[in-house]
C-alpha positions, -999 to +999 in steps of 0.1 A: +372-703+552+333-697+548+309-711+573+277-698+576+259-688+608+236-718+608+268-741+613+273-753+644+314-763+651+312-785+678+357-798+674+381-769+670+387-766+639+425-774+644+423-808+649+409-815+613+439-799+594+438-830+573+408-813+560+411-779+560+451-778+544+430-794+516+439-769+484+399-766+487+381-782+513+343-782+517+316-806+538+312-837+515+288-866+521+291-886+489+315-892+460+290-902+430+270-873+413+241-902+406+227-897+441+197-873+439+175-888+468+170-859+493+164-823+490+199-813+499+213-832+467+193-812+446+223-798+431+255-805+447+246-846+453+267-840+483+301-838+468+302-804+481+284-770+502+282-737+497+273-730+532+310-745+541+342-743+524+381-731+522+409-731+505+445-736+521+457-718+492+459-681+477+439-675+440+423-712+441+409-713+412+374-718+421+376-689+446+387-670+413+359-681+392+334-668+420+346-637+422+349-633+385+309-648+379+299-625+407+314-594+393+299-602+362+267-613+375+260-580+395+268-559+362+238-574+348+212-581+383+204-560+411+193-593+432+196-633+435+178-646+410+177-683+428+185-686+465+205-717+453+230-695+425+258-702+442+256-738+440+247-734+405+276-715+399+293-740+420+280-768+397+289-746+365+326-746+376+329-782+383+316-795+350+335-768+333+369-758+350+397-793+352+412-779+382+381-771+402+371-801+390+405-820+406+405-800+436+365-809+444+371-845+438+403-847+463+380-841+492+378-867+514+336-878+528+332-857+558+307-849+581+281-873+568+253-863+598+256-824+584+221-822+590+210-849+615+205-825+645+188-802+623+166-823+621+157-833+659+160-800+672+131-804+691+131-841+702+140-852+738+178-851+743+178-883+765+163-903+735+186-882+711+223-901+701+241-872+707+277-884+713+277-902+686+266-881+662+295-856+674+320-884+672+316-884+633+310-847+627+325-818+633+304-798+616+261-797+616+242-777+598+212-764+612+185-737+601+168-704+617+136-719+590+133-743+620+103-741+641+120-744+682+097-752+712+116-731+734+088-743+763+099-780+762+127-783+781+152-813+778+152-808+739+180-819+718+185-779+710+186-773+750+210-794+749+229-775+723+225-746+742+241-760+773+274-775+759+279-748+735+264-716+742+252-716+779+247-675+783+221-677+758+198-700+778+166-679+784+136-697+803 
């Protein structure tokens, strides 16, 4: 399993095997590839992420193909040539490879508020719908590109801090 650092598990991970004994299992917020109405559907349309994914299974075949672009990609480039190549390579698999192709399209919606709390990192956690935004994700993405106002306290990201990760609070 991948997860980047900017993911924030907030449910062990255990009690979402449905998910993750998936033969590929990834965050997913939609199921139609017509969507292209935010940023983060600029190229996956929310059927999958980059930044979050498995595989319950040795040599899946998309896991194969990434390794195999990769290796032939850094034969030719000494750097990233788009911060978003693995999604493109992601993309190039999908519309290319049947059994990627299966395996991306047997994962359930999940995680729909990926990036809600991303998003109100510095409002006030009292107006801030926290439990219920936890109740339908497990996962959240969030993003060291955001801007904290570590002198306001109550924010939703204090808040974060408290129930997750209370050694790090610094005032």
């Amino acid at each position: 399993m991948w997860l980047d650092s900017t993911i924030l598990v907030t449910e062990p991970l255990e009690n979402h095997r449905n998910l993750l004994e998936l033969p590929y299992f990834t965050q997913r917020f939609n199921n139609e590839k017509n969507i292209r109405n935010s940023f983060s559907n600029h190229i996956t349309f929310g059927m999958w992420a980059s930044f979050a994914q498995g595989a319950a299974v040795l040599h899946n075949p998309l896991f194969v193909f990434e390794k195999e672009f990769y290796n032939e990609f850094w034969r030719e480039y000494d750097d990233i040539v788009d911060y978003f190549l693995m999604d493109f390579m992601m993309a190039l698999a999908y519309e290319n490879i049947p059994e990627v192709r299966k395996e991306f399209d047997k994962v359930p919606i999940n995680n729909v508020g990926l990036y809600f709390i991303q998003e109100h990192l510095n409002d006030y956690h009292a107006r801030f719908p926290f439990d219920r935004i936890l109740a339908g994700n497990f996962l959240h993405k969030l993003s060291w590109k955001v801007q904290l106002d570590m002198t306001k306290p109550g924010t939703v990201f204090r808040e974060i801090q408290r129930r997750y990760a209370p050694e790090t609070i610094i005032f």
